[in-house]
N, C-alpha and C positions, 0 to 999 in steps of 0.2 A: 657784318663782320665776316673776314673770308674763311671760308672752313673747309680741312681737308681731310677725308676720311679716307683708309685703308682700300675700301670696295673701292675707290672711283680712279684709285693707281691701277692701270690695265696693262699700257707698256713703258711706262715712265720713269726706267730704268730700277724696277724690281731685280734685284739681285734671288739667283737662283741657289734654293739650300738642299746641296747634295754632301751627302755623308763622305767621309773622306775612309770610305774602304768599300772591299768587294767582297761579298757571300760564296764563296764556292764551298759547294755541298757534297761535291764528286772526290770522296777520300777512300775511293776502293784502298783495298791493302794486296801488297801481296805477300800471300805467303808461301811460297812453294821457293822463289831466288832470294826470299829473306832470310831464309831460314834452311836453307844449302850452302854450303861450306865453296868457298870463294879460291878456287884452285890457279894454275900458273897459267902462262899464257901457253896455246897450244903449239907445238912445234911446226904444223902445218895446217894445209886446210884438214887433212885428216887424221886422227890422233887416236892410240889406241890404248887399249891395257890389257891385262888379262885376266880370266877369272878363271878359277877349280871349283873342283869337289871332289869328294871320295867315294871310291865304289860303295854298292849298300851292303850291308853286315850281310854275315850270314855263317852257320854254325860251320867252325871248322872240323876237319879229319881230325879223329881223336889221335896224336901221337905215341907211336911204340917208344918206351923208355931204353936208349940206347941207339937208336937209330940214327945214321948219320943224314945232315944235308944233301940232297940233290941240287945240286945248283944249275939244273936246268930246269924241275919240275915243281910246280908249287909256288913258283916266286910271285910276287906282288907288280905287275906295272900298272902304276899310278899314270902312265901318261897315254892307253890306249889299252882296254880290257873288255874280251870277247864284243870287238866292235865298236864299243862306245867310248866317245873323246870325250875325258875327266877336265884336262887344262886346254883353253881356246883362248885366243885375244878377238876380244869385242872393238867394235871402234866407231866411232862418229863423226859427222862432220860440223866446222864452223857454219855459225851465219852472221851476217852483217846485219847491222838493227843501224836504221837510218832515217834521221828526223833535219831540216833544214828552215828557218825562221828569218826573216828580213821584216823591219818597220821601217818606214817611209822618213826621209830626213825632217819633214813638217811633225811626224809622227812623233819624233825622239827628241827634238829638238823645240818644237815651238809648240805644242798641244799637250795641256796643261792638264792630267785627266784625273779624276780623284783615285785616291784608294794605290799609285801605282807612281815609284818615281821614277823609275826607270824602264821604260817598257820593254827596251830590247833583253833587260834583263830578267823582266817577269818573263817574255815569252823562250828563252833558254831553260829557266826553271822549269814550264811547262812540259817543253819536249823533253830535260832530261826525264820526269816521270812518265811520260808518255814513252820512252821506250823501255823504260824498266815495266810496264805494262807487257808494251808488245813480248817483250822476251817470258814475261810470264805463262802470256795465251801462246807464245811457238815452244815453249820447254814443258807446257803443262798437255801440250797437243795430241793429234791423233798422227799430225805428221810426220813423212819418211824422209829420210836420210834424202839428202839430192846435190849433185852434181852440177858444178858450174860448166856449161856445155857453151856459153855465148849468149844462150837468152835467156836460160834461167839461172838464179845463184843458187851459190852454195846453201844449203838447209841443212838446221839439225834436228836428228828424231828425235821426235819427242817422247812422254814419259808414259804417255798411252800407250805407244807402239813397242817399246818394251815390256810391258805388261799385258802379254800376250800368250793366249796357244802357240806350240809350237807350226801351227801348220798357218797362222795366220802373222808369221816372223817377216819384218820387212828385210830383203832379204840384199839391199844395198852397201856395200863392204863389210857384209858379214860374212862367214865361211859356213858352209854347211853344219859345221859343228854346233855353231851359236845355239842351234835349233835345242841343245839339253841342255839351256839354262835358262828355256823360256820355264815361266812358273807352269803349275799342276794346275789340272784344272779346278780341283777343291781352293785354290787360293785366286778362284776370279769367281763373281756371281754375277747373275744376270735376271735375279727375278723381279726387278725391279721394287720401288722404294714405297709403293702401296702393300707389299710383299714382304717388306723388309719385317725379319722378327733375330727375337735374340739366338736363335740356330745358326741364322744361315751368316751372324755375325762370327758368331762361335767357330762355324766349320771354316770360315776362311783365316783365322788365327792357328785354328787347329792345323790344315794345310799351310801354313806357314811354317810353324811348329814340326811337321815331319822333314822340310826341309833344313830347316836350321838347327833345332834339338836345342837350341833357344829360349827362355820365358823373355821377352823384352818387351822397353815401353816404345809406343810405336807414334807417331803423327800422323793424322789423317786429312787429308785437303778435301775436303766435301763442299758440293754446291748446297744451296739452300736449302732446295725441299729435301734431299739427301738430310743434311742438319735437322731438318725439324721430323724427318721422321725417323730418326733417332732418338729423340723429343720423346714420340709416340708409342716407343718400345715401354718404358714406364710409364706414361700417363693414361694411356687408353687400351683396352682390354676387347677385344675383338667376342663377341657372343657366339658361342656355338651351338651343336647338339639337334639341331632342331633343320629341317628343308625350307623354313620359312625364312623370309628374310629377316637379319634381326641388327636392329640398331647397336653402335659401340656404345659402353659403358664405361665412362672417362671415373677415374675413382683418386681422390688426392685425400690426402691424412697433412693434416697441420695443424699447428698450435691455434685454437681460436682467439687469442689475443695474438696472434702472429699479423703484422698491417702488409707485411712485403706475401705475394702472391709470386711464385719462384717455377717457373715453367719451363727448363731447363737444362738438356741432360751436353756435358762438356769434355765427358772422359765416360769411356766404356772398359770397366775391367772384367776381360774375360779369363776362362782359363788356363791359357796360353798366351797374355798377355796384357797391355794396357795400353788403352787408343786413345789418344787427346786431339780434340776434333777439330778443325780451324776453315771455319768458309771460306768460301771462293767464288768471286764472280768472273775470274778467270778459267775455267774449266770446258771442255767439252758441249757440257751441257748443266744444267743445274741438279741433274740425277745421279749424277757419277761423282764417284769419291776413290782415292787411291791410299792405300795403307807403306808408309813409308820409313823402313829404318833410315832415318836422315845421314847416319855416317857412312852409309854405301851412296850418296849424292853428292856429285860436285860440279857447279859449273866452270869452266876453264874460259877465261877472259885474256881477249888480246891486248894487252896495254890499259888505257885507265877505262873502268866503266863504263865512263859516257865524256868519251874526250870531245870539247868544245875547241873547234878551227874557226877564223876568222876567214871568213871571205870576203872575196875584192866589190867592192863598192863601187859600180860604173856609174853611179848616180842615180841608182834606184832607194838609194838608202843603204845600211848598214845589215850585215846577213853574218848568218852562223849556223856552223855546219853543226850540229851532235851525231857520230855516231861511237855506236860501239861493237866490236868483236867478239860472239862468246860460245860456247857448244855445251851441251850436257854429256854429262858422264854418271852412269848408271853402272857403279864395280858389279853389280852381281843379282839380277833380276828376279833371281829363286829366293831372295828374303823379301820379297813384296808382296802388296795384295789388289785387289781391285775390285770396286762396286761398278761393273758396268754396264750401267741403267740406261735407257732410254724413258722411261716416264716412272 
């Protein structure tokens, strides 16, 4: 009797069982162009605004009851006082964010692939996230402002390079002025995030706070270990008192029928303020974090987001251009803060 068994089909037209989807695990977020206010389109490559301030207090000349006006001596100008420029226009330039995608006519047409009906259209959706990406790492950047000269383009600065000493200002269509609306130095730290304790959180709020006169809640775009050692501001207790070395003492208080183990800190309220903390693996680095009133943020877009063009098809298959137009706008760099760590 003939008999056929499973093992002894090798190639004799087994049918292949592949799942009919694909795994992508790569769902960075962002959040710094999510969660900035979506401005007009700019009127050129370089766009400006302006920002003030007001001279700083200080006790006035007690007045004689009776005494008249001098209207040359005493008066107020808010637009240049003993040397220092109060109102300046800031400005930035666009940059182009440019992604281009073709599959093959066999590709689109006759190859049957699981998980994907359309490929030309999976790989459009690709690139539009891929340059919402990129404009994340150039608006979250260190980068300077730059000029389209023939070989290189237009660049915009980015939000690092606003959040700066005055003496470290990039100094590409700005005017000498700009230089007094770079932040204090109590509102940037630099001790890095093994370093990081509730002070030196504190004083850059606080410094925030003598600029603005302020309490506000604030957003903060931190890289990882930034994040978790924020974590570590509540959960671990640093041992001191002694020359020897001495191990941390991590100390937690919870219900012992509590089953959830909650390791986690997501909002820091300090004295001058409230920080709701948001990762990034778009940053600088993973040690640096920037403290941001979002409604002093806007990006300025030329036309749609991420406009999709059809390109000509000479018979390489079917192609599509995505780019998009956009520059950052930072109103006023004295209400920010910055952790700028290196490790």
């Amino acid at each position: 009797m003939a008999k056929l068994l499973e093992k002894d089909i090798v190639n004799a037209g087994k049918r292949e069982d592949l799942a009919n989807l694909i795994a992508m695990v790569d769902a960075k977020d962002t959040p710094f162009t999510s969660m900035a206010k979506k401005g007009s389109q700019p009127g050129n490559t370089l766009f400006r605004w302006q920002a003030d301030r007001l001279p700083a207090a200080a006790a006035p000349t007690a007045i004689v009851d009776g005494t008249d006006v001098d209207p040359n001596s005493g008066t107020i100008n808010f637009t240049n006082d003993g040397g220092t420029q109060y109102r300046t226009e800031l400005s930035n330039r666009i940059q182009i964010f440019r992604k281009a995608v073709r599959v093959s006519k066999l590709t689109q047409d006759v190859a049957n692939i699981a998980g994907v009906r359309d490929e030309l259209a999976n790989n459009v959706s690709k690139a539009i996230t891929m340059i919402k990406r990129d404009m994340e790492v150039s608006m979250c950047s260190n980068q300077t402002a730059q000029v389209d000269n023939g070989t290189v383009g237009y660049r915009t600065r980015g939000l690092d390079k606003w959040i700066v000493a005055a003496a470290n200002i990039d100094t590409v269509d700005l005017p000498a002025a700009a230089s007094a609306f770079c932040p204090a130095a109590a509102q940037i730290s630099t001790v890095g995030t093994a370093s990081l304790t509730e002070t030196v959180v504190q004083d850059i709020l606080t410094g925030i706070y003598s600029q603005t006169g302020q309490f506000k809640n604030y957003d903060a775009i931190v890289g990882p270990t930034l994040k978790r050692a924020f974590t570590n501001l509540v959960f671990t207790t640093p041992s001191s008192g002694s020359t020897n070395t001495q191990s941390v003492v991590r100390t937690l208080n919870r219900d012992s029928e509590d089953s959830s183990y909650i390791s986690s800190v997501d909002v820091f309220q300090g004295d001058f303020g409230q920080i709701r903390l948001h990762p990034s693996l778009f940053l600088k680095n993973n040690f640096s974090g920037y403290i941001i009133p979002f409604d002093m943020v806007e990006v300025r877009y030329g036309g749609n987001v991420a406009q999709v063009t059809e390109l000509t098809d000479n018979g390489g298959g079917p192609a599509r251009l995505i780019e998009a137009v956009a520059g950052l706008c930072i109103y006023n760099p004295l209400a920010f803060g910055k952790f700028d760590f290196t490790a």
